[in-house]
py3Dmol code that shows the C-alpha trace and the ligand (Angstrom):
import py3Dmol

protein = """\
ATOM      1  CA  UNK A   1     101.320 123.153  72.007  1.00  0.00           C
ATOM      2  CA  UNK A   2     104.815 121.855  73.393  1.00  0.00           C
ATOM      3  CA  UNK A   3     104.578 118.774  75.352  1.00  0.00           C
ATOM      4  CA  UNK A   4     105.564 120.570  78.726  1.00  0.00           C
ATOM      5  CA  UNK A   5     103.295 123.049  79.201  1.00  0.00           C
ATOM      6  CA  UNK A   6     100.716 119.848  78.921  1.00  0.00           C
ATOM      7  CA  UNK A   7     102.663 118.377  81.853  1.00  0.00           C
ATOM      8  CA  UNK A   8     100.345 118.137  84.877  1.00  0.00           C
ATOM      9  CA  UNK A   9     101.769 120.659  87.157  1.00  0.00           C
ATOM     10  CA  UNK A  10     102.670 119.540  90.542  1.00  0.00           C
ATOM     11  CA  UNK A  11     103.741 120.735  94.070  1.00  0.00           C
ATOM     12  CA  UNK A  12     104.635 119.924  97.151  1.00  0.00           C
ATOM     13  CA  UNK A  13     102.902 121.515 100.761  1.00  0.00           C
ATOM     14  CA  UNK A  14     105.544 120.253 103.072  1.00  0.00           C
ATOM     15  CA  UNK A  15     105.267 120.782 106.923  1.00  0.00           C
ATOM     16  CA  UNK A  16     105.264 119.170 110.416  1.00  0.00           C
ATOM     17  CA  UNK A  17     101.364 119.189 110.627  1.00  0.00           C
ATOM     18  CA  UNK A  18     101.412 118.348 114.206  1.00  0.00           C
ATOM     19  CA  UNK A  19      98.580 118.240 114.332  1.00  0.00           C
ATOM     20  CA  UNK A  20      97.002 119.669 111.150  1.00  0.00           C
ATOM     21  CA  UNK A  21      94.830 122.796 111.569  1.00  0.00           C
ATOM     22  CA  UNK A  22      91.988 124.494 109.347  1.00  0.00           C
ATOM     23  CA  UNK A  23      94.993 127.055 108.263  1.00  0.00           C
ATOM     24  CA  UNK A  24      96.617 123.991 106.980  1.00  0.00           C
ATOM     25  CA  UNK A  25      93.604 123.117 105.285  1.00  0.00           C
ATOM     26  CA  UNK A  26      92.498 125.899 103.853  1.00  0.00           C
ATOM     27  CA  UNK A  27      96.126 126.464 102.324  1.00  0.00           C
ATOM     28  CA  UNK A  28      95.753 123.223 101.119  1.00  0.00           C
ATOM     29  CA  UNK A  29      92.373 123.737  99.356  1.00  0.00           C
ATOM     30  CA  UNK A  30      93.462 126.986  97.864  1.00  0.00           C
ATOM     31  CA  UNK A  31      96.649 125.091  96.603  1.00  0.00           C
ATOM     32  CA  UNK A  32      94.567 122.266  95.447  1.00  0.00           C
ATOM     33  CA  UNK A  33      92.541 124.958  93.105  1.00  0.00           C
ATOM     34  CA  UNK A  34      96.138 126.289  91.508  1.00  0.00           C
ATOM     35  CA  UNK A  35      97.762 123.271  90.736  1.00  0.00           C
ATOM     36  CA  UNK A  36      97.402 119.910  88.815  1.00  0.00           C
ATOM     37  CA  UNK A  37      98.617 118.002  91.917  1.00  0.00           C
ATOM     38  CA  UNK A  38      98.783 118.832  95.501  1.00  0.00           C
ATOM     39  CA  UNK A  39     101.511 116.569  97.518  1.00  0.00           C
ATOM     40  CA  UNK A  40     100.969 117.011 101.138  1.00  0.00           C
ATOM     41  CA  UNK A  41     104.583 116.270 102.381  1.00  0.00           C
ATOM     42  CA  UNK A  42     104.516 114.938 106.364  1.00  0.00           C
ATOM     43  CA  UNK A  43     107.794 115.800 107.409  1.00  0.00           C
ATOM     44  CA  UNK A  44     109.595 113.091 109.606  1.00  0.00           C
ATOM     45  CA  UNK A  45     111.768 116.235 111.532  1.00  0.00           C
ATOM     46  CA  UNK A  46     114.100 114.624 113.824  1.00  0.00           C
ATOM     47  CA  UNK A  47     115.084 117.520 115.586  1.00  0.00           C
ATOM     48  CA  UNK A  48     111.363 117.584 117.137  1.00  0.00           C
ATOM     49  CA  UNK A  49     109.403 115.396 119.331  1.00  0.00           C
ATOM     50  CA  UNK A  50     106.059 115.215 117.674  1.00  0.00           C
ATOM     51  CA  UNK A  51     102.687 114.758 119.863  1.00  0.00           C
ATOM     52  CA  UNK A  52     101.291 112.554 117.112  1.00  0.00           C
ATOM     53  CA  UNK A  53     103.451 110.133 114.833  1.00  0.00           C
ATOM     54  CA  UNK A  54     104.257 110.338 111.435  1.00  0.00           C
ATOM     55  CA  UNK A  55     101.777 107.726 110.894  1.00  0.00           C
ATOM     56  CA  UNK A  56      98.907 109.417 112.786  1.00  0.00           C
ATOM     57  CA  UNK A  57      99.801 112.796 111.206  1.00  0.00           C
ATOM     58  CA  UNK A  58      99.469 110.720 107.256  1.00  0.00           C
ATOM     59  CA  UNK A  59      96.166 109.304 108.701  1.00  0.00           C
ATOM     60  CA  UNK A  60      94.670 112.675 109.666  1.00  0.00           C
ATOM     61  CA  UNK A  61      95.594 114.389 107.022  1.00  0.00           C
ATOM     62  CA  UNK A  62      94.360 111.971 104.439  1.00  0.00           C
ATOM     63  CA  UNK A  63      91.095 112.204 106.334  1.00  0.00           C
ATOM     64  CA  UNK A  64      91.028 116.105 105.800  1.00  0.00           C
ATOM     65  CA  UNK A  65      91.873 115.717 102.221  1.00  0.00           C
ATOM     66  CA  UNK A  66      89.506 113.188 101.687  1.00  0.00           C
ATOM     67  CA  UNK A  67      87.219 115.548  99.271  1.00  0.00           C
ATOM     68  CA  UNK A  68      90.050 116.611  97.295  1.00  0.00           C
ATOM     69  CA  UNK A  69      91.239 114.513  94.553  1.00  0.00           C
ATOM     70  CA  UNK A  70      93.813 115.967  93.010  1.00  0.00           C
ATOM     71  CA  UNK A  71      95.707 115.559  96.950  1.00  0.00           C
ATOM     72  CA  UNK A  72      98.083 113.072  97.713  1.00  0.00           C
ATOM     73  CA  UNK A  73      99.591 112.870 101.571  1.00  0.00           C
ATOM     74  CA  UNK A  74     102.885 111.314 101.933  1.00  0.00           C
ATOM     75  CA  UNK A  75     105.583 110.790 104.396  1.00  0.00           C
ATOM     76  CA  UNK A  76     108.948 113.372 103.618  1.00  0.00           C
ATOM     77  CA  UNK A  77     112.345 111.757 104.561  1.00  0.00           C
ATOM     78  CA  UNK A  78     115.558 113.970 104.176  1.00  0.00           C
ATOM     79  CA  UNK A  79     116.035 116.957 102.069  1.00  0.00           C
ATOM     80  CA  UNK A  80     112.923 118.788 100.739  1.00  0.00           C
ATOM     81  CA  UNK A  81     114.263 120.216  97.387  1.00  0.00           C
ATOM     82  CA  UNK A  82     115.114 116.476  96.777  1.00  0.00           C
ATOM     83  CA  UNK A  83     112.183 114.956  97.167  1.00  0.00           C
ATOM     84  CA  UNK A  84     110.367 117.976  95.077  1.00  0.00           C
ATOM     85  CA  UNK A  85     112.693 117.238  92.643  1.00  0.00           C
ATOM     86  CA  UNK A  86     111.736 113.421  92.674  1.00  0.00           C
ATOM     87  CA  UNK A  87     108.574 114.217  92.974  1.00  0.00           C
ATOM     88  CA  UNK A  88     108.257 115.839  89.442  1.00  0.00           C
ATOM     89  CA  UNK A  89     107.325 119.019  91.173  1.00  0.00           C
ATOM     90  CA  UNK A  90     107.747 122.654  89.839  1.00  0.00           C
ATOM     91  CA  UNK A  91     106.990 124.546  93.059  1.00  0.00           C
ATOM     92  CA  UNK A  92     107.148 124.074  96.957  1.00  0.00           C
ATOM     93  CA  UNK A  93     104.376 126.102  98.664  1.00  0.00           C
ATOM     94  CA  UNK A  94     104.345 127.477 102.252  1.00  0.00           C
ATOM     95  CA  UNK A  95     101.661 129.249 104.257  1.00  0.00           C
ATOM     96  CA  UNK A  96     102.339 133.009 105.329  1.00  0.00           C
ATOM     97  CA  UNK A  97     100.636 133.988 108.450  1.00  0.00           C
ATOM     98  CA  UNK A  98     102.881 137.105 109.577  1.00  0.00           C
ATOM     99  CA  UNK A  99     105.671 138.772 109.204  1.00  0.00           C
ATOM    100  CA  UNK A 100     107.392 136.961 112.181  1.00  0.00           C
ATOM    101  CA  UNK A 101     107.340 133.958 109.725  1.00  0.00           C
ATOM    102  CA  UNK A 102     109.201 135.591 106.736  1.00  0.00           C
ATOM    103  CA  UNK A 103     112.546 135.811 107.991  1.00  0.00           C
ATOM    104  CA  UNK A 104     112.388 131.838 108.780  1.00  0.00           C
ATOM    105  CA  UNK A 105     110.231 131.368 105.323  1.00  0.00           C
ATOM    106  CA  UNK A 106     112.833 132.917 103.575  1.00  0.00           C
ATOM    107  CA  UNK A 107     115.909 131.439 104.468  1.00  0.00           C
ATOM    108  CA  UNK A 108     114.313 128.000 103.720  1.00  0.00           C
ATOM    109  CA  UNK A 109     112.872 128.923 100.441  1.00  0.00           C
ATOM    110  CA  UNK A 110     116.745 130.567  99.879  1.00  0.00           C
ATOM    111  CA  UNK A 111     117.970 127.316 100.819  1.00  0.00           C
ATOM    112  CA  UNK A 112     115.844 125.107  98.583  1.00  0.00           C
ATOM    113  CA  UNK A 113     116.350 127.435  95.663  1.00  0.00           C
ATOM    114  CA  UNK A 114     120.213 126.883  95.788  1.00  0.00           C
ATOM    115  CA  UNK A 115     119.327 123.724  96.061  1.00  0.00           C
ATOM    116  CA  UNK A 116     116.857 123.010  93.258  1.00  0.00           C
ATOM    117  CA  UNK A 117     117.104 125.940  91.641  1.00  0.00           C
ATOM    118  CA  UNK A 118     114.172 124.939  88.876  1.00  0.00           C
ATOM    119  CA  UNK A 119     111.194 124.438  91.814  1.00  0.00           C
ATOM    120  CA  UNK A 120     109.948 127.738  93.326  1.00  0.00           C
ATOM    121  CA  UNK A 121     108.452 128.340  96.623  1.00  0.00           C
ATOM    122  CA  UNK A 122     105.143 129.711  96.351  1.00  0.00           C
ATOM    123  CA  UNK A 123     103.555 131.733  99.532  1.00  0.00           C
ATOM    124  CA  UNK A 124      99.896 131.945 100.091  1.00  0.00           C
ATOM    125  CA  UNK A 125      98.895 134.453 102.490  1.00  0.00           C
ATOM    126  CA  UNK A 126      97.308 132.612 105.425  1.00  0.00           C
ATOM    127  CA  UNK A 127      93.557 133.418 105.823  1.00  0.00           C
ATOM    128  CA  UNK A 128      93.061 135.860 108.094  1.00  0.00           C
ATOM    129  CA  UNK A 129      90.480 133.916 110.447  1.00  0.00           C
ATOM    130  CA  UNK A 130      93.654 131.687 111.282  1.00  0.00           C
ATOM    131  CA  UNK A 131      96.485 134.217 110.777  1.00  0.00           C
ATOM    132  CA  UNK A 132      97.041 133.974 114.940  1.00  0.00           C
ATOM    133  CA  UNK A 133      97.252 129.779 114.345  1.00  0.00           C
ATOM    134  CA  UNK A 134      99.611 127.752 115.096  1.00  0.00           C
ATOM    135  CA  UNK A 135      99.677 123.402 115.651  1.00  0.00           C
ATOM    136  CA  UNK A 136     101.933 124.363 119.221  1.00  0.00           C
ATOM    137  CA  UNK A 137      98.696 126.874 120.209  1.00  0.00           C
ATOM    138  CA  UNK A 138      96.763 124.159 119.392  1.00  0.00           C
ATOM    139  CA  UNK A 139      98.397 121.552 121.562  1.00  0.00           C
ATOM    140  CA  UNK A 140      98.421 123.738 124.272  1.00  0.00           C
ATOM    141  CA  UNK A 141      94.702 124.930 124.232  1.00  0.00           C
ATOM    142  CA  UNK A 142      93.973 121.266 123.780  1.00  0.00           C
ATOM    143  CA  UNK A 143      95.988 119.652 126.805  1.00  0.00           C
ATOM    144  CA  UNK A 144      94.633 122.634 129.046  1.00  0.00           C
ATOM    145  CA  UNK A 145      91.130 121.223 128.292  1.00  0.00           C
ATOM    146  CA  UNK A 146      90.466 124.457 125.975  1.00  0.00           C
ATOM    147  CA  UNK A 147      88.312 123.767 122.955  1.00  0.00           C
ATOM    148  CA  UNK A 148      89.807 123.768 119.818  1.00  0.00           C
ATOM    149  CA  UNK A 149      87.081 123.084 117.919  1.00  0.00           C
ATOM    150  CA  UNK A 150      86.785 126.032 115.725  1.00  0.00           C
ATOM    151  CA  UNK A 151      90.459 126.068 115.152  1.00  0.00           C
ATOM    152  CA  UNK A 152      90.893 122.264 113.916  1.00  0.00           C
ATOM    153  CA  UNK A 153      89.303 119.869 111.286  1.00  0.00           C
ATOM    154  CA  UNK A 154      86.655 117.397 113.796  1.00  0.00           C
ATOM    155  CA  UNK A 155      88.913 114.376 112.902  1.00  0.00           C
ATOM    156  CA  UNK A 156      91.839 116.156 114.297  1.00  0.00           C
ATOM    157  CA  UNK A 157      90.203 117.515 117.132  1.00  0.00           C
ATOM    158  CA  UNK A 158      89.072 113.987 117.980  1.00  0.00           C
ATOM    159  CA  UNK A 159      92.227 112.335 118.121  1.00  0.00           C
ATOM    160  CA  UNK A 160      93.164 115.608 120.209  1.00  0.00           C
ATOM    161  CA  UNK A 161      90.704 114.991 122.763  1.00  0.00           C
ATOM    162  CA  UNK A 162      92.227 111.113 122.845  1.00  0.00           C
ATOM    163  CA  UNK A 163      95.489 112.271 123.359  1.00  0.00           C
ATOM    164  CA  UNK A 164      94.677 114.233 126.503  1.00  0.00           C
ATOM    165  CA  UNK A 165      91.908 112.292 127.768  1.00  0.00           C
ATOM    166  CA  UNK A 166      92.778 111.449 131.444  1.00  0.00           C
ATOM    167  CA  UNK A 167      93.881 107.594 131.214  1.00  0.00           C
ATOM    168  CA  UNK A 168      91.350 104.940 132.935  1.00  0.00           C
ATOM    169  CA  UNK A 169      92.078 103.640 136.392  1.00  0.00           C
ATOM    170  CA  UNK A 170      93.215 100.219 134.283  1.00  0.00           C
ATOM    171  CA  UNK A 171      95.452 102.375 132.218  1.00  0.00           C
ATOM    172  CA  UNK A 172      97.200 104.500 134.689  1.00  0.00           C
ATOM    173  CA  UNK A 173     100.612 103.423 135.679  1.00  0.00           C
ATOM    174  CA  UNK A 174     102.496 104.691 138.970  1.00  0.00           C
ATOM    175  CA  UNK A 175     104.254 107.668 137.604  1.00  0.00           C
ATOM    176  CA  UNK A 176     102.711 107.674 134.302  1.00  0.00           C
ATOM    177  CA  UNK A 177     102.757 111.437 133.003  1.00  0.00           C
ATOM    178  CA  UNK A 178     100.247 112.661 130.199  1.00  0.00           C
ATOM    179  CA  UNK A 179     101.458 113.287 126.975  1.00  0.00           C
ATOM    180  CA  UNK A 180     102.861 116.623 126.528  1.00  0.00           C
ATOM    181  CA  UNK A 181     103.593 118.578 123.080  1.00  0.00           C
ATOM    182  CA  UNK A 182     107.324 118.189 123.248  1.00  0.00           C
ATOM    183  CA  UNK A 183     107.954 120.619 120.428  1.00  0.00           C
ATOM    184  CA  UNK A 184     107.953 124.786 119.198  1.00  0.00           C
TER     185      UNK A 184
END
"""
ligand_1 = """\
22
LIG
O 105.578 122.925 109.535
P 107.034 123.224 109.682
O 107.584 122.530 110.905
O 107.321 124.698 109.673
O 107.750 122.595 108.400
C 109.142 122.645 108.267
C 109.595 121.746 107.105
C 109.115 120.329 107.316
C 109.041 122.265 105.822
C 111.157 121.804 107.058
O 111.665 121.439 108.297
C 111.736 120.895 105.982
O 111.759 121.246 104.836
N 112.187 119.694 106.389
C 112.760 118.718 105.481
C 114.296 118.676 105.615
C 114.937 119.798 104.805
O 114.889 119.831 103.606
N 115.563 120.741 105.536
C 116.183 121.902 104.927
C 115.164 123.000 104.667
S 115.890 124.355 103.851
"""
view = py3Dmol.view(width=600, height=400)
view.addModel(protein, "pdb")
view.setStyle({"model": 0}, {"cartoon": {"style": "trace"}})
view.addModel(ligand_1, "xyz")
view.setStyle({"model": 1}, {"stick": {}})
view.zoomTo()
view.show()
């Protein structure tokens, strides 16, 4: 057998996971089943204003991965195709929930093609349990007081419930304003 098709094959599950959901997961787990490696790429996205950091968003997700061994969550800085590329990876892959997404999923995926023309995007159709699912429903459910609990892994939803939590009387500063989702 040629040395290559021995090479471990890798790819890279980038996103904003703000905050990660159980569609996340599960297109992570189902990932995690067709590939050697599974990088979970946190995207740094300057153009939005996260609710959690990038450093909360590692933590959690590392926490939902936990059971999967062949996962590794890192931090993505600048271009995608680059850092698939530096990353040893053959393919990108991207969750589909509906067809709203595909117009958006495409241009990226035509994008990183031109750009690394020898890593593929891969789609996985999002379950359909989470097809409506989004991290900005999420947030919103979740600083309303809604419960998110069957939409979110329990880590997430606890650092959720921490976010909104009404501050103490100690904490509470004149003019103080509860966090709120900034983004999508
Ligand atoms: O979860 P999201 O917000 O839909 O993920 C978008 C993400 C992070 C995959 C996209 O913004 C991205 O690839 N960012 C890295 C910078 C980059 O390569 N931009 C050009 C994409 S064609």
């Amino acid at each position: 057998m040629a040395d290559a098709s021995k090479r471990a094959r890798r790819a890279v599950y980038p996103g904003s996971f703000d905050p990660p959901t159980l569609g996340h997961l599960d297109v992570i787990e189902r990932a995690a089943r067709l590939f050697d490696e599974l990088i979970v790429a946190v995207a740094v996205n300057a153009d939005k204003k996260p609710l959690f950091s990038l450093q909360e968003r590692v933590e959690m997700l590392r926490e939902c991965c936990a059971h999967l061994p062949n996962v590794r969550v890192i931090q993505l800085e600048g271009l995608l195709a680059r850092f698939a590329q530096q990353m040893g990876a053959c393919a990108i892959v991207r969750g589909l929930r509906a067809v709203s997404d595909f117009e958006y999923e495409f241009q990226m995926a035509s994008m990183n093609r031109q750009l690394a023309p020898e890593v593929d995007t891969c789609f996985l159709m999002t379950h359909q349990h989470y097809a409506f699912l989004s991290s900005s429903i999420v947030k919103e459910v979740a600083r309303l007081g809604g419960d998110v609990s069957a939409l979110v892994p329990a880590n997430v939803e606890k650092r959720l419930r921490q976010k909104f939590a009404p501050p103490s009387a100690g904490e509470r500063t004149e003019g103080e304003n509860h966090p709120s989702t900034g983004d999508m």
